[in-house]
C-alpha positions in Angstrom: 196.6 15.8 8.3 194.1 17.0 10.8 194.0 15.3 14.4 191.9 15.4 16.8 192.8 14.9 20.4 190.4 14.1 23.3 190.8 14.9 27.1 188.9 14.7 30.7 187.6 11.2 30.2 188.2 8.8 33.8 186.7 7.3 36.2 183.5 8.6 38.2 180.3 7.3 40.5 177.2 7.3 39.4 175.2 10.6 39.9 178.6 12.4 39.0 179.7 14.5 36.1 182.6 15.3 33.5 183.8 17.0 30.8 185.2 16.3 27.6 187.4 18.3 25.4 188.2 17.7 21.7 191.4 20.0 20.3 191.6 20.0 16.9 194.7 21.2 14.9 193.3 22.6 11.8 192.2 26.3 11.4 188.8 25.3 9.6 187.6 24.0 12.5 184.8 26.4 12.6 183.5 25.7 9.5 183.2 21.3 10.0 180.3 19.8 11.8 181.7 17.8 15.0 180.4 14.8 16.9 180.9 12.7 19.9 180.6 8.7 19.7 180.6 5.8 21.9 181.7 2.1 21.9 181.4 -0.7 23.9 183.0 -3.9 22.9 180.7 -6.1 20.8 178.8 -3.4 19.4 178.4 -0.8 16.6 179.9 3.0 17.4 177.0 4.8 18.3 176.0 8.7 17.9 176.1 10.8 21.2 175.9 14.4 19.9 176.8 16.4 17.1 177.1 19.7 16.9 176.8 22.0 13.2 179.3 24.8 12.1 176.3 26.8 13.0 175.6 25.4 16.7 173.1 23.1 15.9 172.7 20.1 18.1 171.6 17.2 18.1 171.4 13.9 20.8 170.8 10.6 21.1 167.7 10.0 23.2 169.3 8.5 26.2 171.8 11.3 26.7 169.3 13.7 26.2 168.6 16.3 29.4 171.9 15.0 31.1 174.7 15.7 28.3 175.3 18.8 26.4 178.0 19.2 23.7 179.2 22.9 22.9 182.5 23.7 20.4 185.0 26.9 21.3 186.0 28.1 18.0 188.3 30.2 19.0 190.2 27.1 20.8 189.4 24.5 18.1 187.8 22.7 20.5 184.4 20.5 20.9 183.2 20.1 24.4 180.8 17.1 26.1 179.6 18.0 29.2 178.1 14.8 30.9 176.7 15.0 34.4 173.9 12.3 36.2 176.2 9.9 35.0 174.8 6.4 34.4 176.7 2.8 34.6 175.7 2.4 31.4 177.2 5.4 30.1 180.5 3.5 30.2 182.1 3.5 27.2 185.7 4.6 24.9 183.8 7.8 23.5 185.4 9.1 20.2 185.7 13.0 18.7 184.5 12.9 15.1 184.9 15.5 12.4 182.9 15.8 9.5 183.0 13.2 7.1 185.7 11.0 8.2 188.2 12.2 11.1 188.5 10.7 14.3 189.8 11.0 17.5 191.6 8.5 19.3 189.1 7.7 21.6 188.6 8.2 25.2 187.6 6.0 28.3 185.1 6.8 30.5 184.0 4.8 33.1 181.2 5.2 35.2 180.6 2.7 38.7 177.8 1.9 40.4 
């Protein structure tokens, strides 16, 4: 059974930056299409980025400019690099692989 385990979420002020990492423990990583997600209470998991076997991105329009996902296949690893960091960015973000894997989710928190 593949898992995925996310790392490098916390706690950081407005304006500010992190980066997330995704490890994955299967060696077909380089082959799956990964994705980052977000959650808030109350409301639907929503689509941050995805990234294609072949390196193809894709982002949702209010990350777009300020996040930038990337994947290490040598590492089996997906990456999130968020700087100018929002409030409203605050949210348990989630590692997906293609179709139906998930991560155990994450917390970031961003203050004002």
């Amino acid at each position: 059974q593949v898992q995925l385990v996310e790392s490098g979420g916390g706690l950081v002020q407005a304006g500010g930056s992190l980066r997330l990492s995704c490890a994955a423990s299967t060696r077909s990583f380089s082959i799956k299409d990964m994705g980052w997600y977000r959650q808030v209470p109350g409301k639907q998991r929503e689509l941050v980025a995805e990234i294609t076997s072949g390196g193809n991105t894709n982002y949702a329009d209010s990350v777009k400019g300020r996040f930038t996902i990337s994947r290490d296949n040598a590492k089996n690893t997906v990456y999130l690099q968020m700087n100018s960091l929002k409030p409203e960015d605050t949210s348990v973000y989630y590692c997906r692989m293609f179709p139906v894997t998930w991560g155990q989710g994450i917390q970031v928190t961003v203050s004002s």
